[in-house]
C-alpha positions as CSV (number, residue, x, y, z in Angstrom):
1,X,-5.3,43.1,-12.9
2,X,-5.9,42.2,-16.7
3,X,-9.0,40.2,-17.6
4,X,-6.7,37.4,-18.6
5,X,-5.3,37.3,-15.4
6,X,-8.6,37.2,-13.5
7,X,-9.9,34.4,-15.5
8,X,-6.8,32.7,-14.4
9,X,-7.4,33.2,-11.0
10,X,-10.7,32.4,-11.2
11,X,-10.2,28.7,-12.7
12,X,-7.4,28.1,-10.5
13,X,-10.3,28.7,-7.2
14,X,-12.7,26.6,-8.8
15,X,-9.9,24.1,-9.4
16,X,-9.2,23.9,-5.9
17,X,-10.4,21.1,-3.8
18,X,-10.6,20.8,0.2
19,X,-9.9,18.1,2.2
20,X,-10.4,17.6,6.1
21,X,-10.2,15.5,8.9
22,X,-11.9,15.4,12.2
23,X,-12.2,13.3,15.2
24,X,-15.8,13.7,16.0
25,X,-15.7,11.7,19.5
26,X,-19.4,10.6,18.3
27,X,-21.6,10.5,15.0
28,X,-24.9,10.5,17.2
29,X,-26.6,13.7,17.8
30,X,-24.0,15.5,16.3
31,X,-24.4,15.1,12.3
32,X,-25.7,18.6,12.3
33,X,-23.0,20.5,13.7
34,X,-20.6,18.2,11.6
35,X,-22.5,19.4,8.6
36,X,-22.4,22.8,9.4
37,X,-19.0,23.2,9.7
38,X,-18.5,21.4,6.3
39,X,-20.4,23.9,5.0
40,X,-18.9,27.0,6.4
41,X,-15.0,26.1,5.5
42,X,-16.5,25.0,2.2
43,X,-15.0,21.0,2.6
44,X,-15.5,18.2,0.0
45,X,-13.9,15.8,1.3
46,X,-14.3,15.1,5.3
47,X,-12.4,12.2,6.8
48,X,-14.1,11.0,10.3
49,X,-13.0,8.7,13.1
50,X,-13.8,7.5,16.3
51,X,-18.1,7.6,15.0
52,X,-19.1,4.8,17.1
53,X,-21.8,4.5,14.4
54,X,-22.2,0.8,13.7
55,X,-22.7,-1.3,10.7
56,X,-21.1,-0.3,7.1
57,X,-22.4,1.3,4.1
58,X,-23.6,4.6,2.8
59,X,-26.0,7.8,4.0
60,X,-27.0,11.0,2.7
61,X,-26.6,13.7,5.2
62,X,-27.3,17.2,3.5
63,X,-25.1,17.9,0.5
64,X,-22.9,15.1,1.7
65,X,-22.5,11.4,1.5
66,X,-21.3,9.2,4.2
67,X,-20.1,6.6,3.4
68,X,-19.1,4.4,6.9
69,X,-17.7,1.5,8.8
70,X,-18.0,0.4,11.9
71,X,-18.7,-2.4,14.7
72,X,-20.8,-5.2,14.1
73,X,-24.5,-4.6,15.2
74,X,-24.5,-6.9,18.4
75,X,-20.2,-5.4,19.4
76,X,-20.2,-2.3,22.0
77,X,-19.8,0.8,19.9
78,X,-16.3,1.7,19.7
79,X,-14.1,3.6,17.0
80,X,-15.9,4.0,14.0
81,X,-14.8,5.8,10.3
82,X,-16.3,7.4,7.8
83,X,-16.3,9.9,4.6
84,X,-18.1,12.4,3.9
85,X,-18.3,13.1,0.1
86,X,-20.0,16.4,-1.2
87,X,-22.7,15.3,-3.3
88,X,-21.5,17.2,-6.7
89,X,-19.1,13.9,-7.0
90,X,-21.5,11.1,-6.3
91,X,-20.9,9.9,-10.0
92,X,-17.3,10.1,-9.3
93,X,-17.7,7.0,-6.8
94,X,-16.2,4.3,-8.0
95,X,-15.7,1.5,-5.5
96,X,-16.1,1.5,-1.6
97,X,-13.8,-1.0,0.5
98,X,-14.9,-1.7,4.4
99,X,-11.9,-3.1,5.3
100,X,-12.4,-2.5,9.5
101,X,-14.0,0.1,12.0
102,X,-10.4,1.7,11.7
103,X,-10.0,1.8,7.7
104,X,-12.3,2.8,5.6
105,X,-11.5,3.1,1.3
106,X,-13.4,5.3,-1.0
107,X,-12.3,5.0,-5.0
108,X,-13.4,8.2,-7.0
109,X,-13.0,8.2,-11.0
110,X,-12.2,10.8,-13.0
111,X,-11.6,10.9,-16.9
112,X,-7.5,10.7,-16.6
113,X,-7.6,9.5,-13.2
114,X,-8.7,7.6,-10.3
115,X,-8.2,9.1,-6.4
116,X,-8.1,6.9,-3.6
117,X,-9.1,7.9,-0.3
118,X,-8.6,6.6,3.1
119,X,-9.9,7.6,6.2
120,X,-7.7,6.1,9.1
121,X,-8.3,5.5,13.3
122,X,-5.3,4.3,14.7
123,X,-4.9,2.7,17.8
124,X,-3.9,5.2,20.7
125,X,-0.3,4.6,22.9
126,X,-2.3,2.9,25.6
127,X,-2.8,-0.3,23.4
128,X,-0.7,-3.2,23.6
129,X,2.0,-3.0,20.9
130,X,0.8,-5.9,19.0
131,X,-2.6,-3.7,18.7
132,X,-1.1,-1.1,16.9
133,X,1.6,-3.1,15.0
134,X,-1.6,-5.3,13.4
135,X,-3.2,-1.5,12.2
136,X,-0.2,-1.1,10.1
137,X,-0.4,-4.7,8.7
138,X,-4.1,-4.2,7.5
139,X,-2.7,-0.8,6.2
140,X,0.1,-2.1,3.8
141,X,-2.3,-4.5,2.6
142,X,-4.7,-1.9,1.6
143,X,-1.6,0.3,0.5
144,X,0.0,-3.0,-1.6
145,X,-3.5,-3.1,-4.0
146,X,-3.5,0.2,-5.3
147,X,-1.8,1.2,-8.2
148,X,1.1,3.7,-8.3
149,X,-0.5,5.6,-10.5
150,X,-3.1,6.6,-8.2
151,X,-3.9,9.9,-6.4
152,X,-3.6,8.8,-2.8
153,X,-5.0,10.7,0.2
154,X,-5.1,9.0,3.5
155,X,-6.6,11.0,6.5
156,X,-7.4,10.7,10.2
157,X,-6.8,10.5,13.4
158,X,-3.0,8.4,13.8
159,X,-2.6,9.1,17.1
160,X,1.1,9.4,16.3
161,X,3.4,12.2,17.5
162,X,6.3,12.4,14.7
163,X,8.8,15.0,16.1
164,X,10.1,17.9,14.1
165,X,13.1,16.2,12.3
166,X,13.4,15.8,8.9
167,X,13.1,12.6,6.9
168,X,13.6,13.6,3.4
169,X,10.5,13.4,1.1
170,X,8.6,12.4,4.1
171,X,8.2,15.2,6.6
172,X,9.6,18.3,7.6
173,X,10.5,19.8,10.5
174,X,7.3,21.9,11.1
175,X,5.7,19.9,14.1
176,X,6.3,19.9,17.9
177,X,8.9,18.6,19.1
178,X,7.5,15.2,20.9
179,X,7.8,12.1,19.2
180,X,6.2,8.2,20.6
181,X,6.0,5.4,19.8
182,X,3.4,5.7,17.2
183,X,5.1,8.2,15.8
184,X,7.9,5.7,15.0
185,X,5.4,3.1,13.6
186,X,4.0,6.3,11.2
187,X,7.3,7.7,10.4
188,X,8.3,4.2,9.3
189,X,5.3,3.2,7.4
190,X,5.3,6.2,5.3
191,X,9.0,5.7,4.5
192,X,8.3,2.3,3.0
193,X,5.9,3.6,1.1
194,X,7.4,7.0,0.0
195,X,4.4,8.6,1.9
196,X,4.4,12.5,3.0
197,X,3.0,13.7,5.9
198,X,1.4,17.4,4.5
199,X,1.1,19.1,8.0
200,X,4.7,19.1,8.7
201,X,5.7,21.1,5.8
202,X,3.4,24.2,6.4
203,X,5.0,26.9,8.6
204,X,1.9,27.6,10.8
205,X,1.5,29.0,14.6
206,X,1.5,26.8,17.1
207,X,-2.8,27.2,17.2
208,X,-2.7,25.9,13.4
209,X,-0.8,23.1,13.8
210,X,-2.2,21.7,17.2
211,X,-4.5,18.6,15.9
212,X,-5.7,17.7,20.1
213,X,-5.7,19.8,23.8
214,X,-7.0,19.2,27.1
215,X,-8.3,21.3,29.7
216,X,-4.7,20.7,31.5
217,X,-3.2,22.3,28.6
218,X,-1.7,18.8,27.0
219,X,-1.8,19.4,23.2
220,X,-0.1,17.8,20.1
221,X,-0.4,17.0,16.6
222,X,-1.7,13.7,16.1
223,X,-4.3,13.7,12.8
224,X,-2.7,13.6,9.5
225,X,-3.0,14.3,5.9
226,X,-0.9,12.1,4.2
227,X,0.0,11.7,-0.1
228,X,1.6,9.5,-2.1
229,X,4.5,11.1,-4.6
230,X,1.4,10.7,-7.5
231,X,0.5,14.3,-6.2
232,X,3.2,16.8,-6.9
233,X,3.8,18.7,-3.1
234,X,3.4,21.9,-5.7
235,X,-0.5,20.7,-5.4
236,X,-0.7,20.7,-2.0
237,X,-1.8,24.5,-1.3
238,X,-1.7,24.4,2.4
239,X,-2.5,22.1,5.2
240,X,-3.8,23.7,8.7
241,X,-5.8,23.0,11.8
């Protein structure tokens, strides 16, 4: 390989950034194993749900910020979000929306551009319908105030099974099979909103694509990384579990 070549390669690696999600089950007692594993895979981004950690506003763990939002200090702890943000873009911070324990907004600048994160905890199938239905209504509002021309990334846990068949510009037909009725609600959100659901457009095995599993051997995909057509699929290097 020619020296040009490897100074090629080499700002393309250090041009990369990683993003992840993770339900956590629980923020308490566990920070350090959370912050381990950030560490070993190298992540910058982490998107959290289902914390449990009450209250809203911002921590350093480590190398990492957390920024968080949760139930009110007197409510039972109960879902929970957060972001963790690798220190070396804490001047990157540009605005931080609490909108509920289930969304959480983080606004990074950049000289040519502003990215828009979301971390997401959406109610699961057992809810009543008009539970879940609500979640996307706070959504779109969130969606409906930032700009086109922003680099959106939304993360987290959907709880959302969206089948393998293709919706053009949306997903692709690398998933399982199953589909619910959250996965209708997703599938029709993101079409609204010319959204694309990353995981389903990565040929993995079935051990890299599996997002949950139980001891009875139950598994699916149900956690998401989902963009906005400001970031060219071309970007998108891979997305795995």
């Amino acid at each position: 390989m020619t020296k040009a070549r490897l100074r090629k390669k080499r700002i393309w690696k250090k041009n990369i950034v990683k993003f992840a999600t993770w339900n956590i089950l629980s923020w308490s007692g566990r920070s350090h194993e959370i912050i381990t594993e950030l560490h070993n895979f190298k992540i910058d981004f982490c998107a959290i749900s289902e914390t449990k950690k009450k209250g809203r506003g911002t921590a350093s763990v480590d190398d990492y910020i957390l920024a968080y939002s949760g139930k009110q200090k007197e409510e039972r702890a109960h879902a929970g979000v957060g972001l963790l943000i690798h220190k070396k873009y804490m001047n990157n911070i540009d605005n931080i929306e609490y909108t509920s324990e289930q969304i959480i907004q983080v606004t990074l600048k950049f000289p040519q551009v502003k990215w828009c994160l979301l971390t997401l905890y959406a109610p699961d199938i057992s809810k009543p319908k008009e539970q879940r239905e609500e979640f996307y209504e706070d959504l779109q509002n969130v969606i409906d105030q930032i700009p086109k021309d922003t680099l959106l990334i939304m993360m987290g846990d959907m709880n959302a099974r969206v089948g393998n068949m293709p919706v053009p510009g949306v997903k692709q037909c690398f998933n399982e099979g199953e589909i619910n009725d959250n996965g209708d609600l997703l599938i029709n959100f993101c079409s609204m909103n010319s959204l694309r659901m990353n995981n389903t457009f990565f040929n993995h095995k079935r051990d890299h694509k599996i997002t949950w599993s139980d001891s009875r051997g139950w598994h699916s995909m149900i956690d998401y990384i989902i963009t906005n057509r400001s970031i060219h699929p071309s970007q998108i290097l891979d997305v795995r579990a």
